[in-house]
VMD Tcl script that draws the C-alpha trace (Angstrom):
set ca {
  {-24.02 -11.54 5.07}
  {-21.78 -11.04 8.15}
  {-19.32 -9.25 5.67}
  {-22.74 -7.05 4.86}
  {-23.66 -6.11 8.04}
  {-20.19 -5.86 9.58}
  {-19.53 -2.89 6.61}
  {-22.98 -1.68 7.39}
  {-22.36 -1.29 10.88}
  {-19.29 0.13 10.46}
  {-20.25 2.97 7.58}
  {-23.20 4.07 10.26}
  {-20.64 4.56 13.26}
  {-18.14 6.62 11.13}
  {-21.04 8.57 9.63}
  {-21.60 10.25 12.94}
  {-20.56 13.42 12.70}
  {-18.63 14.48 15.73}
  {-17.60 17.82 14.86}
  {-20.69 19.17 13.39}
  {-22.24 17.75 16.90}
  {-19.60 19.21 19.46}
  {-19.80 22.44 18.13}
  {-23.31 22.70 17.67}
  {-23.44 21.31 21.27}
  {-21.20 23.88 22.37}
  {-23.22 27.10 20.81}
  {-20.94 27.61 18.24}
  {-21.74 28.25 14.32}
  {-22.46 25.73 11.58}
  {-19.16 23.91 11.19}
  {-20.25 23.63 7.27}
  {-20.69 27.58 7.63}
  {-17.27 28.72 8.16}
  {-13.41 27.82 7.08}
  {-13.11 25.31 4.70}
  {-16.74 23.66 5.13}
  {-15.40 20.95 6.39}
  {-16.45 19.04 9.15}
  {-13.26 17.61 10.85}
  {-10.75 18.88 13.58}
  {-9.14 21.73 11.97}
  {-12.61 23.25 10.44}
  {-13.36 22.88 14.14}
  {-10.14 24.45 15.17}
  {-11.11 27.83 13.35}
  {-14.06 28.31 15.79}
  {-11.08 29.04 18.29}
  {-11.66 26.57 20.52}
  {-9.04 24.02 20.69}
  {-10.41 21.56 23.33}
  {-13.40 20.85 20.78}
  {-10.97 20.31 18.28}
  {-9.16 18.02 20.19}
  {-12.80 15.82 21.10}
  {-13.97 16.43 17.88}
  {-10.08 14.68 16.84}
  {-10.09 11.86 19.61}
  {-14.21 11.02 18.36}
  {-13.21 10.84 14.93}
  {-10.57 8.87 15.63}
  {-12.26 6.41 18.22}
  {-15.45 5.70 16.11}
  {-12.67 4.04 13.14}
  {-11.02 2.12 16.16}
  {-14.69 1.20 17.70}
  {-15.69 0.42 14.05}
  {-12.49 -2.55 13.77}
  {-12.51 -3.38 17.21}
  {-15.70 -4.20 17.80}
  {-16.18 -6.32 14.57}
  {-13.36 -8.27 15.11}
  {-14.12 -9.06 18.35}
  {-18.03 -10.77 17.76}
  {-17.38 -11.42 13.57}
  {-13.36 -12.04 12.75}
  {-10.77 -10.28 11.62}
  {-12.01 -10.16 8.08}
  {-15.16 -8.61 8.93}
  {-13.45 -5.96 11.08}
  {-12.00 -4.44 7.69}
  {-15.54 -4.93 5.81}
  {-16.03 -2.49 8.95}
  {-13.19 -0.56 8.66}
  {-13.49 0.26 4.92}
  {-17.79 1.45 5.76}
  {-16.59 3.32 8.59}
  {-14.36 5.24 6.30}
  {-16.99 5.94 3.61}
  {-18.94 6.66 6.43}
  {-16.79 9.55 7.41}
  {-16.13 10.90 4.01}
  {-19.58 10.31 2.87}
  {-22.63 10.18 5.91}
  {-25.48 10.09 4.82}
  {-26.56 12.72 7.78}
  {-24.97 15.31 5.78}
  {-26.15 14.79 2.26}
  {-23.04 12.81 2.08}
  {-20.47 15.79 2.54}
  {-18.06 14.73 4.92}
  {-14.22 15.21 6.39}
  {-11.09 14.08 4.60}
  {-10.39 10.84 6.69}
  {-7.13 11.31 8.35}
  {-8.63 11.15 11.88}
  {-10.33 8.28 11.18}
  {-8.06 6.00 9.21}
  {-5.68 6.81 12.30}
  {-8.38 5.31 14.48}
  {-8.56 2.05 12.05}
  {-4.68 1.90 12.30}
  {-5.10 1.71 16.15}
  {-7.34 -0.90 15.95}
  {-6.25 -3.14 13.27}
  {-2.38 -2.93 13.95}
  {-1.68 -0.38 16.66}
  {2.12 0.04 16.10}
  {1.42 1.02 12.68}
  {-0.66 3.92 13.75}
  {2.88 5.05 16.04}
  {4.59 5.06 12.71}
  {2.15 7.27 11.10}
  {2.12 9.62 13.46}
  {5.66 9.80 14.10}
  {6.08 10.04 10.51}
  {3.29 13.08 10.60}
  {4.86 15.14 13.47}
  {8.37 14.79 11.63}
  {6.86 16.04 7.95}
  {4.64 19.05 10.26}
  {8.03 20.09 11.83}
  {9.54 20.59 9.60}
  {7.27 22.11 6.48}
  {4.27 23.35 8.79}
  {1.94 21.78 6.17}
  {-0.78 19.43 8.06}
  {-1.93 18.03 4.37}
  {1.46 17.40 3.76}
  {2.34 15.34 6.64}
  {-0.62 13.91 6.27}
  {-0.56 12.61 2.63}
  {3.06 11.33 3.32}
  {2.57 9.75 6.24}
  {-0.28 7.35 4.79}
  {1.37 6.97 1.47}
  {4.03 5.39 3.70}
  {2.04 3.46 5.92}
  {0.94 0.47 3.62}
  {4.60 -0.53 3.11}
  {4.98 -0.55 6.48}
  {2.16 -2.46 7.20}
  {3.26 -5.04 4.40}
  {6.59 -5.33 6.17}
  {4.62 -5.42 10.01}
  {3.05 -8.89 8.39}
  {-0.66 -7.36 7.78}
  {-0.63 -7.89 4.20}
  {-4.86 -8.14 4.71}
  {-4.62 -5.00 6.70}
  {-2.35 -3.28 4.09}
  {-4.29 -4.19 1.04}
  {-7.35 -2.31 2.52}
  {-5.41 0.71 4.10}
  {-3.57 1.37 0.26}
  {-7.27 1.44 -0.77}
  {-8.49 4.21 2.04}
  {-4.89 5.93 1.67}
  {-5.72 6.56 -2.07}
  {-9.23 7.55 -1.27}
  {-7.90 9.84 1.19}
  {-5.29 11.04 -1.29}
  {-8.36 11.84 -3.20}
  {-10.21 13.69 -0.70}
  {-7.29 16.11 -0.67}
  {-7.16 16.66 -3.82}
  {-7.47 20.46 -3.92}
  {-4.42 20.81 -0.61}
  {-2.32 19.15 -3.15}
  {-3.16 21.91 -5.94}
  {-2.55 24.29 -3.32}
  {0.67 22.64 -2.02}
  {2.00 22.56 -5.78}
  {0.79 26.23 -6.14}
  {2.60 27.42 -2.95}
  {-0.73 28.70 -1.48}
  {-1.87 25.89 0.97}
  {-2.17 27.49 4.55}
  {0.97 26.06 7.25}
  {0.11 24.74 10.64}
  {-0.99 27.92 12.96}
  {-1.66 30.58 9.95}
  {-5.43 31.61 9.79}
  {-5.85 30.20 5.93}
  {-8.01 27.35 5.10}
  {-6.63 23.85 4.80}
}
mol new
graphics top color blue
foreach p $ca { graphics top sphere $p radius 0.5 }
foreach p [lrange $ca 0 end-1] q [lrange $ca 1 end] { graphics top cylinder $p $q radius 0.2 }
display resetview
């Protein structure tokens, strides 16, 4: 039951959805309304606002670590990925919203930081290297986590691993139509006005 509730708890806190929230908050237009429909950072970016993409970034982020962090710390460690793998679903699928949600990468760095921190470094680094040098924020994206598992294996989290291979082909998933734009030489690059 502890599993239960600890995957329970954790789909309901990565459910909330922060950008849809922040920009509603802020006066600005349905987030589902404009862009790509999508309700993470950059959807929220295309508003022209970057601070609320940034919060709507760091919140998306922090409710995966909160998720992990909090679990492990009254349940275990096991029950902090039961709540690590519901606050993912939670994010690609909340209920609030008819389950249409973001594409994950926010959050599954927040459950890096919080189940094995320097793994999350490595992703990002990894990202920021891939977005120099293409411009393509799917692309960095989808290489950095297909890289991350390994290096979790070879970190010691073979637990952690084992669940983020799981989310990383979930999230692979979820971007299913960048990488049909990315083979078709269409997807929008970092800064241009197209949808991602």
């Amino acid at each position: 039951m502890t599993t239960v509730f600890s995957f329970l708890f954790g789909y309901l806190l990565g459910s909330i959805p922060f950008g849809v929230l922040l920009t509603r908050i802020a006066g600005g237009p349905d987030l589902r309304s404009i862009g790509s429909g999508n309700i993470g950072a950059t959807n929220v970016l295309r508003t022209g606002r970057k601070g609320l993409a940034a919060a709507t970034l760091l919140c998306d982020m922090l409710k995966g670590t909160a998720a992990v962090l909090l679990t492990a710390r009254f349940a275990g460690h096991d029950a902090a990925l039961a709540a690590g793998l519901g606050a993912f679903l939670g994010h690609l699928f909340p209920v609030w919203l008819k389950f249409k949600g973001g594409k994950g990468v926010a959050t599954y760095i927040g459950l890096l930081v919080g189940l094995a921190w320097p793994s999350a470094l490595i992703f990002c680094a990894i990202w920021l290297v891939v977005a120099a040098v293409t411009r393509y924020s799917s692309l960095s994206g989808l290489i950095a986590s297909a890289l991350t598992p390994p290096v979790l294996w070879y970190l010691g989290h073979s637990d952690t691993a084992l669940l983020i291979l799981l989310l990383t082909v979930l999230l692979w998933v979820m971007h299913r139509a960048n990488i049909q734009r990315l083979l078709g030489g269409t997807e929008g690059k970092i800064g241009a006005t197209t949808r991602a």
